[in-house]
CHARMM internal coordinates of N, CA and C (Angstrom, degrees):
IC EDIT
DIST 1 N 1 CA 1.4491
DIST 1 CA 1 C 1.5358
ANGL 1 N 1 CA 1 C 110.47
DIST 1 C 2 N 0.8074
ANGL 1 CA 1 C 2 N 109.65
DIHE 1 N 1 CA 1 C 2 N -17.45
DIST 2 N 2 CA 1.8564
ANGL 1 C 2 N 2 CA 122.60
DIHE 1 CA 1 C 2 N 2 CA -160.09
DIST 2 CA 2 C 1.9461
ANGL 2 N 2 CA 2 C 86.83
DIHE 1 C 2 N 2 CA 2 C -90.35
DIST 2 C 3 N 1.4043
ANGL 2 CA 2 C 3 N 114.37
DIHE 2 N 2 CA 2 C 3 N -59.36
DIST 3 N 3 CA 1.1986
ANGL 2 C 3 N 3 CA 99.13
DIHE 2 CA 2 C 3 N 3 CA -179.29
DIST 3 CA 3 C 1.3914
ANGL 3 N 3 CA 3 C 127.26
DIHE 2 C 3 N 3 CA 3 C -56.60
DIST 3 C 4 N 1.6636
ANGL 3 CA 3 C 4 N 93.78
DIHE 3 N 3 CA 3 C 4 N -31.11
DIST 4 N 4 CA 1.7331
ANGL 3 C 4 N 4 CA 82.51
DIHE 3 CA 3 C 4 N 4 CA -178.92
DIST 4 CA 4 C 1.5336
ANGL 4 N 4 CA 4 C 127.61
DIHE 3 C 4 N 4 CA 4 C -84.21
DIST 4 C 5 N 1.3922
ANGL 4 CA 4 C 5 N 117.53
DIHE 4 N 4 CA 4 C 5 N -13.19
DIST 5 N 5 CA 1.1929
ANGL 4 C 5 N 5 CA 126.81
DIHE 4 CA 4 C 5 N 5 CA 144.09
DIST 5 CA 5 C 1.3806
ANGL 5 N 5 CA 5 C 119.98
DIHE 4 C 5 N 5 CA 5 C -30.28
DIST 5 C 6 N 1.6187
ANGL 5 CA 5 C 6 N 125.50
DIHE 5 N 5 CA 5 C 6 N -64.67
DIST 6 N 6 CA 1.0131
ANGL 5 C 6 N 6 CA 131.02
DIHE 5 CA 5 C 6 N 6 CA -151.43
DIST 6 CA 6 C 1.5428
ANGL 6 N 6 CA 6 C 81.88
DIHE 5 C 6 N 6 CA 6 C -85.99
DIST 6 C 7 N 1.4545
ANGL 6 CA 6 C 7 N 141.52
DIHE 6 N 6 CA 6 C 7 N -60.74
DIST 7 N 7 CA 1.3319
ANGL 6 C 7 N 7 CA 111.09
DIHE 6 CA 6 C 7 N 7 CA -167.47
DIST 7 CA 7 C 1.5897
ANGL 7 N 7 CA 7 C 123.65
DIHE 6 C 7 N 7 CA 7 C -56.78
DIST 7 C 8 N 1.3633
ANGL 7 CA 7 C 8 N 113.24
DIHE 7 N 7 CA 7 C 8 N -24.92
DIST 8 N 8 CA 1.7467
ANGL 7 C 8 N 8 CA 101.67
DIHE 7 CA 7 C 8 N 8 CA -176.71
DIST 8 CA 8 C 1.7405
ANGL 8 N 8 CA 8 C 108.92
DIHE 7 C 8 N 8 CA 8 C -78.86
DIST 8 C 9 N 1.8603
ANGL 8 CA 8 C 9 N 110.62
DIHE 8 N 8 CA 8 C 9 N -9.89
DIST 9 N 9 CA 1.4075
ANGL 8 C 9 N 9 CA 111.74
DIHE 8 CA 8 C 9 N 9 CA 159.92
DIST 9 CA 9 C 1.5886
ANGL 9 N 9 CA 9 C 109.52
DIHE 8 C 9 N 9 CA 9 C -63.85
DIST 9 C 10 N 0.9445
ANGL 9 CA 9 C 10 N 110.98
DIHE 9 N 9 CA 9 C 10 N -51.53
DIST 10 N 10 CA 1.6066
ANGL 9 C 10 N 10 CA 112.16
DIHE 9 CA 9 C 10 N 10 CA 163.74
DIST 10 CA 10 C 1.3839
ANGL 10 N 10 CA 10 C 120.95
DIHE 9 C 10 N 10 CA 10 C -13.52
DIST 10 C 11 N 1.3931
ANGL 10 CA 10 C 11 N 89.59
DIHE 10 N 10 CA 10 C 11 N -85.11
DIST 11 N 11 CA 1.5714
ANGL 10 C 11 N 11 CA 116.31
DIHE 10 CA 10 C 11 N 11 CA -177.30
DIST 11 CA 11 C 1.2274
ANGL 11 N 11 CA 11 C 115.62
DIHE 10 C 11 N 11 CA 11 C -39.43
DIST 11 C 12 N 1.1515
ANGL 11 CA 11 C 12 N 97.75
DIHE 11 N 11 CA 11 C 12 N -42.88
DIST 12 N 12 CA 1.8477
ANGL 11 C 12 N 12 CA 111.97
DIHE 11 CA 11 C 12 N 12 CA -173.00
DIST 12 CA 12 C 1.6605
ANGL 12 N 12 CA 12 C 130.54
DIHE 11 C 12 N 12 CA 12 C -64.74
DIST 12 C 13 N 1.9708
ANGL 12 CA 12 C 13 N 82.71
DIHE 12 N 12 CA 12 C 13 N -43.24
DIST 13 N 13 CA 1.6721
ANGL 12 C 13 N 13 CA 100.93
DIHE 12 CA 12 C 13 N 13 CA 164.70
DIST 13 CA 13 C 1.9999
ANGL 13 N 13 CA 13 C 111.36
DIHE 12 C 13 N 13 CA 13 C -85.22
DIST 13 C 14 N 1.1145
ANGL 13 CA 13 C 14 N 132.48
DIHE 13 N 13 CA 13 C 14 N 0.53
DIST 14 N 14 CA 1.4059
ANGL 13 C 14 N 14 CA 145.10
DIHE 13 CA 13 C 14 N 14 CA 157.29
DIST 14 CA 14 C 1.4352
ANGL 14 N 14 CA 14 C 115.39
DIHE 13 C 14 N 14 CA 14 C -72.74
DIST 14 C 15 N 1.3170
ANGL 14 CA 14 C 15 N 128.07
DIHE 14 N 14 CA 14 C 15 N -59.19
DIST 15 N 15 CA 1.0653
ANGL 14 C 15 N 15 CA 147.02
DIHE 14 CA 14 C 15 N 15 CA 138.57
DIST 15 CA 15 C 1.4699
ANGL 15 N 15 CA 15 C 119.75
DIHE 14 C 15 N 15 CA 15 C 1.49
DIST 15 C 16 N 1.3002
ANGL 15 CA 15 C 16 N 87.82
DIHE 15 N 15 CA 15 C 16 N -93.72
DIST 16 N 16 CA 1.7783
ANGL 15 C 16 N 16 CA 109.19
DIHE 15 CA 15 C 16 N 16 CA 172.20
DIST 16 CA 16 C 1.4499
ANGL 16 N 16 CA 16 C 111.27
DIHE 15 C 16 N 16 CA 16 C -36.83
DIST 16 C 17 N 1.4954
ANGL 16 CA 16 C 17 N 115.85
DIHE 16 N 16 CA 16 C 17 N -75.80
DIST 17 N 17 CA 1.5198
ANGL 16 C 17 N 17 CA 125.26
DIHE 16 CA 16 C 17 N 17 CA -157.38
DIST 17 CA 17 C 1.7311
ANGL 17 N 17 CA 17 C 100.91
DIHE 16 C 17 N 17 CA 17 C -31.72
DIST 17 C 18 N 1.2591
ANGL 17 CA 17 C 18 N 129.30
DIHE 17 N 17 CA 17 C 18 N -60.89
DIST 18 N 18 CA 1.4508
ANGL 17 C 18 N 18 CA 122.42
DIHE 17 CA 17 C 18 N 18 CA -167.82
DIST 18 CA 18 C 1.2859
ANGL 18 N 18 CA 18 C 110.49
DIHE 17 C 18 N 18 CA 18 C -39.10
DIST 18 C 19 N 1.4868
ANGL 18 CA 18 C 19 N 113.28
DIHE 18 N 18 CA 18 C 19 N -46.36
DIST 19 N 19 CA 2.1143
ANGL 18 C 19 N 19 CA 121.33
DIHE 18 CA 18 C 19 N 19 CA -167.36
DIST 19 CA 19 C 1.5490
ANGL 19 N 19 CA 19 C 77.52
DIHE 18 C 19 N 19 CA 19 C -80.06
DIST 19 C 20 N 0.6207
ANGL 19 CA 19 C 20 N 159.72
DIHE 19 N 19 CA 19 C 20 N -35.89
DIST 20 N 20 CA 1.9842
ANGL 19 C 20 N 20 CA 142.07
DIHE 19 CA 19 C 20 N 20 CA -150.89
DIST 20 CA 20 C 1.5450
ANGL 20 N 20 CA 20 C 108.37
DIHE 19 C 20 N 20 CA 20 C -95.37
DIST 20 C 21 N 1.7652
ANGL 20 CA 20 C 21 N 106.73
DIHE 20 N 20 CA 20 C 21 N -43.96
DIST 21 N 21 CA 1.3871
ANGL 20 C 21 N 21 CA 107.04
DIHE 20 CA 20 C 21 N 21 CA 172.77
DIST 21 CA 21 C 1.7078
ANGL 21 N 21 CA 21 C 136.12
DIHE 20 C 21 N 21 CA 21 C -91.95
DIST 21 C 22 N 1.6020
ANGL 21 CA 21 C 22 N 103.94
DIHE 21 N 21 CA 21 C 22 N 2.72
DIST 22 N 22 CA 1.3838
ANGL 21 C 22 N 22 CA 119.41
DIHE 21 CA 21 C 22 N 22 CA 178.55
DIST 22 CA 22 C 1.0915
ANGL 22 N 22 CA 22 C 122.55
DIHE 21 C 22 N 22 CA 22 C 177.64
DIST 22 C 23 N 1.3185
ANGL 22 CA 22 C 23 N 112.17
DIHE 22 N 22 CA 22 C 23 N 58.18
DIST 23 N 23 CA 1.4265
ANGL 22 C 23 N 23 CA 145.21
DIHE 22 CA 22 C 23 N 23 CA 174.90
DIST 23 CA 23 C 1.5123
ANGL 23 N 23 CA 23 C 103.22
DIHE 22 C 23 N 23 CA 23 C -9.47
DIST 23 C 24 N 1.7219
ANGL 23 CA 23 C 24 N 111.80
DIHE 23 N 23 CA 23 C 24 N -74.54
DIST 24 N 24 CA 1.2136
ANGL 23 C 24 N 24 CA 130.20
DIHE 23 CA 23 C 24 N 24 CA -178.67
DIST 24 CA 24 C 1.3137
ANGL 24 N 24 CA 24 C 115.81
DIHE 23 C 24 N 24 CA 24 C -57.41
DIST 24 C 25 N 1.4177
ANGL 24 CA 24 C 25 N 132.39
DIHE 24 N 24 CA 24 C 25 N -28.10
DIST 25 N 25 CA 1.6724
ANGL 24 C 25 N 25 CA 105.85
DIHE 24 CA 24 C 25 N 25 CA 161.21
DIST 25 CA 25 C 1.3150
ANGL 25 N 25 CA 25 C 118.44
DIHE 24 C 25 N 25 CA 25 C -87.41
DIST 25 C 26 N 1.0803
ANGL 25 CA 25 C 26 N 108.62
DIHE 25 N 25 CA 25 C 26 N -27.11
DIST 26 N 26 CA 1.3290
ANGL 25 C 26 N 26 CA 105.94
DIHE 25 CA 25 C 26 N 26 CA 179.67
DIST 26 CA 26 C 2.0018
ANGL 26 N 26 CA 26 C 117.72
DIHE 25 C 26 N 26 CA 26 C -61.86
DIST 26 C 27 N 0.9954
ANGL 26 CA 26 C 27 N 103.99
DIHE 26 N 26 CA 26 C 27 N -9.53
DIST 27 N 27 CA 1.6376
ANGL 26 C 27 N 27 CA 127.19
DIHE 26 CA 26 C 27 N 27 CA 172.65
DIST 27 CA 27 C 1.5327
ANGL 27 N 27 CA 27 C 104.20
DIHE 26 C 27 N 27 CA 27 C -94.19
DIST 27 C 28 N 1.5513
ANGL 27 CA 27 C 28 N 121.82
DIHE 27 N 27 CA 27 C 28 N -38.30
DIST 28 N 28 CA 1.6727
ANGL 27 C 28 N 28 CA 106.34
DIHE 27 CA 27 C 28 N 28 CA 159.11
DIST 28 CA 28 C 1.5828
ANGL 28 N 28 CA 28 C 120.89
DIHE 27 C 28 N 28 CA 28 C -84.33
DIST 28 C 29 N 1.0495
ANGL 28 CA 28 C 29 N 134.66
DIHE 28 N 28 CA 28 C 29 N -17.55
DIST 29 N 29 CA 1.6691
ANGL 28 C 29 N 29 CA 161.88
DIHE 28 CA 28 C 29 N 29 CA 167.54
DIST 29 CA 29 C 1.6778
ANGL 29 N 29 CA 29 C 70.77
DIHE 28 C 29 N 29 CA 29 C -55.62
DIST 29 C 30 N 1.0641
ANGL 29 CA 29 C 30 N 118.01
DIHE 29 N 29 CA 29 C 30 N -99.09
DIST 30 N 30 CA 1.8508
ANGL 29 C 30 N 30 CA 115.74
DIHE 29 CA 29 C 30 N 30 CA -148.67
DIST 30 CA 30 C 1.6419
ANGL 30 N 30 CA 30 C 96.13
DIHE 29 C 30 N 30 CA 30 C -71.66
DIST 30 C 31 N 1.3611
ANGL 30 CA 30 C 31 N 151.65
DIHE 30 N 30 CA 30 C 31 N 28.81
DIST 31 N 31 CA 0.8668
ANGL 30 C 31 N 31 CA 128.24
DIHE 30 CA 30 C 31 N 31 CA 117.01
DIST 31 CA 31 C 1.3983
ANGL 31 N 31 CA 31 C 132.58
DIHE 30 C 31 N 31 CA 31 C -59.94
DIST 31 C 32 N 1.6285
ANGL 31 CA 31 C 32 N 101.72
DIHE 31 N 31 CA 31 C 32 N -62.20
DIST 32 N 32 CA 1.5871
ANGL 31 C 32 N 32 CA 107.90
DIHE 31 CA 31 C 32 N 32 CA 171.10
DIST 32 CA 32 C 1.1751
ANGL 32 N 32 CA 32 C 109.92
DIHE 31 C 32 N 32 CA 32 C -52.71
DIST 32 C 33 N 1.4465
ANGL 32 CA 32 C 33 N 145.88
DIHE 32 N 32 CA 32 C 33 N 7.31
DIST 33 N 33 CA 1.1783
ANGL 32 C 33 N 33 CA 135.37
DIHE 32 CA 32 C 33 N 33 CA 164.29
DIST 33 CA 33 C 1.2351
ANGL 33 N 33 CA 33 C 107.81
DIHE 32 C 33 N 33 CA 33 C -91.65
DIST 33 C 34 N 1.4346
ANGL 33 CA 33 C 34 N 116.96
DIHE 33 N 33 CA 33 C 34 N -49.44
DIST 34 N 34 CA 1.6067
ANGL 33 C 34 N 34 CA 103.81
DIHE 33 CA 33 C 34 N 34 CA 173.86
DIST 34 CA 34 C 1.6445
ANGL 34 N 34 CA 34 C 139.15
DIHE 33 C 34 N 34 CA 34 C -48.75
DIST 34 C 35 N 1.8022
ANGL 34 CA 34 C 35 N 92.56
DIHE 34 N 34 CA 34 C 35 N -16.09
DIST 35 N 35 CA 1.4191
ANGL 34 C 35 N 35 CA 107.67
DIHE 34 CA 34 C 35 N 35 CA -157.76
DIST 35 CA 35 C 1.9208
ANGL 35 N 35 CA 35 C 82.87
DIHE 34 C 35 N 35 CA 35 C -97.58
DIST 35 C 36 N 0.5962
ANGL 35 CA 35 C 36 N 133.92
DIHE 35 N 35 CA 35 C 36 N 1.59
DIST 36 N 36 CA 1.7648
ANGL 35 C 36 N 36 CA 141.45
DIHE 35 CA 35 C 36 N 36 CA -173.41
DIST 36 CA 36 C 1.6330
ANGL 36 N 36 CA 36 C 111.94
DIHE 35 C 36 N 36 CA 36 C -85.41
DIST 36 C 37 N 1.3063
ANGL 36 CA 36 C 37 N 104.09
DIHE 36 N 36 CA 36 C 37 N 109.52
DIST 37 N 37 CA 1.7900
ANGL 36 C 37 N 37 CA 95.53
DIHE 36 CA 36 C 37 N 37 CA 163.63
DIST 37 CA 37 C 0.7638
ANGL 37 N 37 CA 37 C 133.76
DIHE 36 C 37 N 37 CA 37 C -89.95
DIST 37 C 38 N 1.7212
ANGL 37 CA 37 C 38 N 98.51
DIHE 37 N 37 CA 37 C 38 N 150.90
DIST 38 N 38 CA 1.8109
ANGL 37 C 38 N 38 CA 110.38
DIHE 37 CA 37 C 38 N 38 CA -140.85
DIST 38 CA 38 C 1.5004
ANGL 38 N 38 CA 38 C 106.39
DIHE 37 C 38 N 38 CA 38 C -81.00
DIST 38 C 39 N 1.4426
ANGL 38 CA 38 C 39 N 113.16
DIHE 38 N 38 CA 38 C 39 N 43.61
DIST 39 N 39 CA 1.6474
ANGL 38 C 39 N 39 CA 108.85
DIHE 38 CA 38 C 39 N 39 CA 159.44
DIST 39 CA 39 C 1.4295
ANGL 39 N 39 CA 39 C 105.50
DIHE 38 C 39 N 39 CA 39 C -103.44
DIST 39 C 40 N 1.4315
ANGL 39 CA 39 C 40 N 107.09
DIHE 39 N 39 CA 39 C 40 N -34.41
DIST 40 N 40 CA 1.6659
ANGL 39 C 40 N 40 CA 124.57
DIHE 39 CA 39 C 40 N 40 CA 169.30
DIST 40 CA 40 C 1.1323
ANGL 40 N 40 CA 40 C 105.44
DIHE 39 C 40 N 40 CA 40 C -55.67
DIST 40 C 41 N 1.0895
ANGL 40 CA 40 C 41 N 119.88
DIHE 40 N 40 CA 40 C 41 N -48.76
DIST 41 N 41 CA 2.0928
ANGL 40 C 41 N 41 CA 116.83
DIHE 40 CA 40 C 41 N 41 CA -174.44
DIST 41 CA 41 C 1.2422
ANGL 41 N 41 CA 41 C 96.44
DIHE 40 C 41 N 41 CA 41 C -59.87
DIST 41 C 42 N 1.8344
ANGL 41 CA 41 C 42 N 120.65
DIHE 41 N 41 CA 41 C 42 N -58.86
DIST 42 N 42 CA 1.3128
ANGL 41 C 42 N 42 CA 103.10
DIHE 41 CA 41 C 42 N 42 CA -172.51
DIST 42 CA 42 C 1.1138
ANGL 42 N 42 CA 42 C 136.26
DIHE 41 C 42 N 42 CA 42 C -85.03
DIST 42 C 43 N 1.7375
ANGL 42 CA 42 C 43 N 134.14
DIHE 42 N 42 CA 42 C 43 N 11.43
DIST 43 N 43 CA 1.0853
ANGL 42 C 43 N 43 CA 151.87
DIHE 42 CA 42 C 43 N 43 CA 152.46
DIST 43 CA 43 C 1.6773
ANGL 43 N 43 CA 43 C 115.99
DIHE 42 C 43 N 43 CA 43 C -66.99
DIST 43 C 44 N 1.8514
ANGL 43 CA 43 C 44 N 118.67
DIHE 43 N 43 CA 43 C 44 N -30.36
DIST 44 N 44 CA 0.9582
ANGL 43 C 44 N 44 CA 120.27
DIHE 43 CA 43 C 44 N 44 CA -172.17
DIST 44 CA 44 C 1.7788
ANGL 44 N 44 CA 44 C 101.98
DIHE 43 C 44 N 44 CA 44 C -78.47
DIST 44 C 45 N 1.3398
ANGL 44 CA 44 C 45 N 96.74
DIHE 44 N 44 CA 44 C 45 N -37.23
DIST 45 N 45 CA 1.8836
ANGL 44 C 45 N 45 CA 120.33
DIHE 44 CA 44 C 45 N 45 CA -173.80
DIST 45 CA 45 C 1.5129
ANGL 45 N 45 CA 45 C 117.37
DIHE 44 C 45 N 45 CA 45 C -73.06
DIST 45 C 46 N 1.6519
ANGL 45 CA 45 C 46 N 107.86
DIHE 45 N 45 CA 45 C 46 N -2.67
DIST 46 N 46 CA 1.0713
ANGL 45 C 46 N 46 CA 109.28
DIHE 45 CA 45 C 46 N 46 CA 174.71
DIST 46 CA 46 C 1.4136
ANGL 46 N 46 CA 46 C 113.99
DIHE 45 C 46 N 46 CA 46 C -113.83
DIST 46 C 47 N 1.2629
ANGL 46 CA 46 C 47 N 123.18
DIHE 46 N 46 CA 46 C 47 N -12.63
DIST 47 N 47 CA 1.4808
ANGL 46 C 47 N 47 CA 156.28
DIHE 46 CA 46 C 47 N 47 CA 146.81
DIST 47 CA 47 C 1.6666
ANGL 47 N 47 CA 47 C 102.17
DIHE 46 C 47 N 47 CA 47 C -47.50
DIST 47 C 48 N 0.5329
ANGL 47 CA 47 C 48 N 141.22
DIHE 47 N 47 CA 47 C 48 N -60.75
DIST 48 N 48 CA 1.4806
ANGL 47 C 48 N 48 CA 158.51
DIHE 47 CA 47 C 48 N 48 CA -161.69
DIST 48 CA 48 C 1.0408
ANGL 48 N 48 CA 48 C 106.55
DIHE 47 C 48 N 48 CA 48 C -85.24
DIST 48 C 49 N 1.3424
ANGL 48 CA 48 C 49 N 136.93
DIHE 48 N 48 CA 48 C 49 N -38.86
DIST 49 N 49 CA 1.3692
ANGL 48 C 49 N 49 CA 136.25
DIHE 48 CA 48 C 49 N 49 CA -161.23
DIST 49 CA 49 C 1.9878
ANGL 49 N 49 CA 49 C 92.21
DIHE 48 C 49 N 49 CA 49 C -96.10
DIST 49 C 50 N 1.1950
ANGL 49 CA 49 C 50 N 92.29
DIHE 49 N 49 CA 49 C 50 N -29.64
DIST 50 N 50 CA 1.6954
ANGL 49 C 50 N 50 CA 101.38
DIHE 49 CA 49 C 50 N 50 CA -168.60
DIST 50 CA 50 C 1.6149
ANGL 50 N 50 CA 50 C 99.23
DIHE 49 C 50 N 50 CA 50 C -76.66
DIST 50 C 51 N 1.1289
ANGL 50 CA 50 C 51 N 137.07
DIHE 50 N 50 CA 50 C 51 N -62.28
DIST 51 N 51 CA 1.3341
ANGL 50 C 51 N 51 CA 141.97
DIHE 50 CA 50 C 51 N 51 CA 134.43
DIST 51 CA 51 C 1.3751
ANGL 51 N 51 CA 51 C 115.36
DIHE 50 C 51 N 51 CA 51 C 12.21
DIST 51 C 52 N 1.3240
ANGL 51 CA 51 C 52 N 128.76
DIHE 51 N 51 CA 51 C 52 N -87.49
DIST 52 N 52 CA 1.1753
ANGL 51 C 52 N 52 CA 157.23
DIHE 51 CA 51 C 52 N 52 CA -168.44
DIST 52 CA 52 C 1.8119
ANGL 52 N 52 CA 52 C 102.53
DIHE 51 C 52 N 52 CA 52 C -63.46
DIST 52 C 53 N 1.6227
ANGL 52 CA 52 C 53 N 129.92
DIHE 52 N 52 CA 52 C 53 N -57.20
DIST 53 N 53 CA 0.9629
ANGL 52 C 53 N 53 CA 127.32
DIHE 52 CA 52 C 53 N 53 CA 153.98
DIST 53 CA 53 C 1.5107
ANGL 53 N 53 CA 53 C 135.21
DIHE 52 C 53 N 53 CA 53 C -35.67
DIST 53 C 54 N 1.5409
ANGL 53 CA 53 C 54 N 96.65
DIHE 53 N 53 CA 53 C 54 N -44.11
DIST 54 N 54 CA 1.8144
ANGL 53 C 54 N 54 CA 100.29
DIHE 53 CA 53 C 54 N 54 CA 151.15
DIST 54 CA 54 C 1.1468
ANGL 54 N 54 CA 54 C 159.72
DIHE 53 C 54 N 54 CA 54 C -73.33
DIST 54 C 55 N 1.5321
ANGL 54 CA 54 C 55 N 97.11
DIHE 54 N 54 CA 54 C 55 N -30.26
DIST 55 N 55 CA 1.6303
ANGL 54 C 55 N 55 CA 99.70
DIHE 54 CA 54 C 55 N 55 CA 147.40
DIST 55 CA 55 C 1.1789
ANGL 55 N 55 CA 55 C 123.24
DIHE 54 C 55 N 55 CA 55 C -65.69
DIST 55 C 56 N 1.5262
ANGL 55 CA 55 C 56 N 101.42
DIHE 55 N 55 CA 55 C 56 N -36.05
DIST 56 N 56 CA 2.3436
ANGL 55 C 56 N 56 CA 88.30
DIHE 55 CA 55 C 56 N 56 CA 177.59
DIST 56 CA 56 C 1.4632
ANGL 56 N 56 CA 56 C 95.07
DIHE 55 C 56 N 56 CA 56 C -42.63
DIST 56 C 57 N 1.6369
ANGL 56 CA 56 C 57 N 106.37
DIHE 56 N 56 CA 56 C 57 N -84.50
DIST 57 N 57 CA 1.4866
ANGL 56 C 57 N 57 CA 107.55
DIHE 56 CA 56 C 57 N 57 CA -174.97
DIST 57 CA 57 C 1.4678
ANGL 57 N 57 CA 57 C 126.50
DIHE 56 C 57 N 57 CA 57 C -4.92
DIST 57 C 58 N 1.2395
ANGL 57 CA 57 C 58 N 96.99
DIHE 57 N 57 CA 57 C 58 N -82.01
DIST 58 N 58 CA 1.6428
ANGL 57 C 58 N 58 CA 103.14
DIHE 57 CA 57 C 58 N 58 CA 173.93
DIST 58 CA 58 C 1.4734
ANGL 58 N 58 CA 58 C 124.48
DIHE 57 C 58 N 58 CA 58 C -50.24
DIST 58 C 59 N 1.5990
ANGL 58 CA 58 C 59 N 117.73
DIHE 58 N 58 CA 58 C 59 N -24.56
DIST 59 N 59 CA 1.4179
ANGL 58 C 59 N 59 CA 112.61
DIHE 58 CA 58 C 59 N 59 CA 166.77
DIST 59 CA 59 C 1.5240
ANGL 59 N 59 CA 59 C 115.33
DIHE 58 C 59 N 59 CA 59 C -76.95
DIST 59 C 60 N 1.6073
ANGL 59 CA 59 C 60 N 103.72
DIHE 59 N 59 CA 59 C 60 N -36.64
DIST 60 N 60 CA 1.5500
ANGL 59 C 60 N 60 CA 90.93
DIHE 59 CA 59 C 60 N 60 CA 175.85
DIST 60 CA 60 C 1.4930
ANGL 60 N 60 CA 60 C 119.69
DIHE 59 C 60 N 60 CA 60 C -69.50
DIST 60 C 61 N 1.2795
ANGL 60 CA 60 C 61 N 135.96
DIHE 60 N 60 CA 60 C 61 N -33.71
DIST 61 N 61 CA 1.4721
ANGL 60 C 61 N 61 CA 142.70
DIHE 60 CA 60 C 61 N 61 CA -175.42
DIST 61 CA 61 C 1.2398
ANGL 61 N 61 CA 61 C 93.27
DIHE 60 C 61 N 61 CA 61 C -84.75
DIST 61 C 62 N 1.7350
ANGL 61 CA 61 C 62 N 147.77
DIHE 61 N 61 CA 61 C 62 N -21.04
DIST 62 N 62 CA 1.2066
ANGL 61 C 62 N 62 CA 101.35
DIHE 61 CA 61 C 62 N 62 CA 149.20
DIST 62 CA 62 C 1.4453
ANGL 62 N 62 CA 62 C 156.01
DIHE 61 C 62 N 62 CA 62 C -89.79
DIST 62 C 63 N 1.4853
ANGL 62 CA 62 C 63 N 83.14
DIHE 62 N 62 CA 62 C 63 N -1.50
DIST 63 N 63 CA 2.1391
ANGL 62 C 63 N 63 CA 106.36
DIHE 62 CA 62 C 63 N 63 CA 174.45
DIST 63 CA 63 C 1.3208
ANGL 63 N 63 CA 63 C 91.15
DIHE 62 C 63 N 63 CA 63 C 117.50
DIST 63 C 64 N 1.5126
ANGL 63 CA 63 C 64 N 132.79
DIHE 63 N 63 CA 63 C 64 N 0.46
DIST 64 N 64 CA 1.7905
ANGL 63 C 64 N 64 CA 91.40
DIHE 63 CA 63 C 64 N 64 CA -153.49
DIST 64 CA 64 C 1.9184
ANGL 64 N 64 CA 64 C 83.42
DIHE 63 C 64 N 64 CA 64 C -97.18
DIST 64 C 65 N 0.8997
ANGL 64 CA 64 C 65 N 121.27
DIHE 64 N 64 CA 64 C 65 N 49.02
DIST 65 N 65 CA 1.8941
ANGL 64 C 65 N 65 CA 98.38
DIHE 64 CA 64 C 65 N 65 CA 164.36
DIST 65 CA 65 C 2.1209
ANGL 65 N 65 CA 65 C 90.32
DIHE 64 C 65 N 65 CA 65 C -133.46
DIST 65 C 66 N 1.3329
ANGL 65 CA 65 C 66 N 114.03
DIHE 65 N 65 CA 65 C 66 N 14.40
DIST 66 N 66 CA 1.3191
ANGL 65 C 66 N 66 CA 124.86
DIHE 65 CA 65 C 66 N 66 CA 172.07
DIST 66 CA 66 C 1.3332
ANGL 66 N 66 CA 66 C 120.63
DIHE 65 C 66 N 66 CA 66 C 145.54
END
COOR INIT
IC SEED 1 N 1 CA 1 C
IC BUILD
């Protein structure tokens, strides 16, 4: 439980940095997102999710989360 805490702290401070370090693109970034069809969002979101599933993997089979 403790780890997964600390990763969605992660997430959270990953997250953030874009709005903290450049407010203003990140306000044209989520325009062009709005202007995006949502087969593209979910092709990008499935990319991402697939992504993200692999590094766990690969962190757990290589030891480094213990």
């Amino acid at each position: 439980m403790k780890m997964l805490i600390t990763l969605i702290g992660l997430v959270l401070i990953l997250e953030g940095l874009p709005y903290v370090a450049s407010p203003e693109a990140m306000q044209r970034w989520l325009r062009q997102l709005a202007d995006m069809r949502p087969e593209n969002l979910r092709v990008l979101g499935v990319f991402a999710m697939t992504a993200g599933f692999f590094l766990c993997y690969l962190a757990l089979k290589s030891g480094l989360l213990g």
